[in-house]
N, C-alpha and C positions, 0 to 999 in steps of 0.2 A: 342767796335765798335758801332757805331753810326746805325740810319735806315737807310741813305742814300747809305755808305760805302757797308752793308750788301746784299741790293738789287742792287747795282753794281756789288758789287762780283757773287750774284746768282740768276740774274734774267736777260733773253735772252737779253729782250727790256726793259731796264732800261732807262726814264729817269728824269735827274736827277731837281733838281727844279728852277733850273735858265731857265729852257727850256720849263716849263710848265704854261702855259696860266692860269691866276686865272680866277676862277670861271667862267669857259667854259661850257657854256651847251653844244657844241659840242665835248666836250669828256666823260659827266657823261653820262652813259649808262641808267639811270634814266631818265634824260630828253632828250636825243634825241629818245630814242623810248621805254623803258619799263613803264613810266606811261601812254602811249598815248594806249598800250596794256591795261593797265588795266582799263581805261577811258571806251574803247570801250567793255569790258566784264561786266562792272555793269548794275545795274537796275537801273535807275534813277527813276524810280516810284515809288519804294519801300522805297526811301528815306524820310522820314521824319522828324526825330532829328539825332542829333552827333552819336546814338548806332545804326541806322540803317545805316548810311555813313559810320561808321567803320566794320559792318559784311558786306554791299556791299566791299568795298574794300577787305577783308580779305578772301572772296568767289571769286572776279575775281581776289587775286594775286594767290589761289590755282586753279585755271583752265589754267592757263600760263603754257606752254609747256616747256618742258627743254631745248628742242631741238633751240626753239624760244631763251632762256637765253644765248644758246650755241654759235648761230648763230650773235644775237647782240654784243656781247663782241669778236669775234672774225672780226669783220671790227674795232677793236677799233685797230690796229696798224696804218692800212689803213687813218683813221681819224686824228689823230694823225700827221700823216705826209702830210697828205691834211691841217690842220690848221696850222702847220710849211709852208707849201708853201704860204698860205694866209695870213702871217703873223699875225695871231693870229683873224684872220676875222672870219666872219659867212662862213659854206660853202655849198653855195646853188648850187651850178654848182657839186657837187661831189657825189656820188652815195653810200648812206650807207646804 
């Protein structure tokens, strides 16, 4: 059994990849709102080479709430089906 087959069989909202918009930032939950969280938790002044810019990030991915992780990935159906209405568009009218 294939991956696709598998997650059709066992997964609520499956779907499958003729359906799925490539490389959407309006469905990766990374760029519609989890780096815009961790943007807004670093120090930018603290930044001065590559090893200060990866313990800033690495300090505001562990103050990120779970509750926040919980809450973003669950408008991801909602989304999903707002960019099937938009035909695979940006969706600026839609509330996520």
């Amino acid at each position: 059994m294939n991956v696709q087959q598998w997650c059709k069989k066992h997964l609520k909202f499956f779907i499958p990849k003729n359906r799925w918009p490539p490389n959407s930032p309006e469905l990766n939950p990374l760029d519609y709102s989890i780096w815009n969280n961790i943007s807004n938790r670093m120090d930018y002044k603290k930044v001065q080479s590559i090893e200060d810019l990866r313990r800033e990030v690495k300090n505001a991915i562990n103050k990120i709430y779970v509750n926040y992780l919980r809450d973003t990935i669950k408008v991801f159906p909602r989304r999903v089906r707002s960019v099937e209405k938009h035909n695979g568009e940006l969706i600026f009218d839609e509330h996520s």
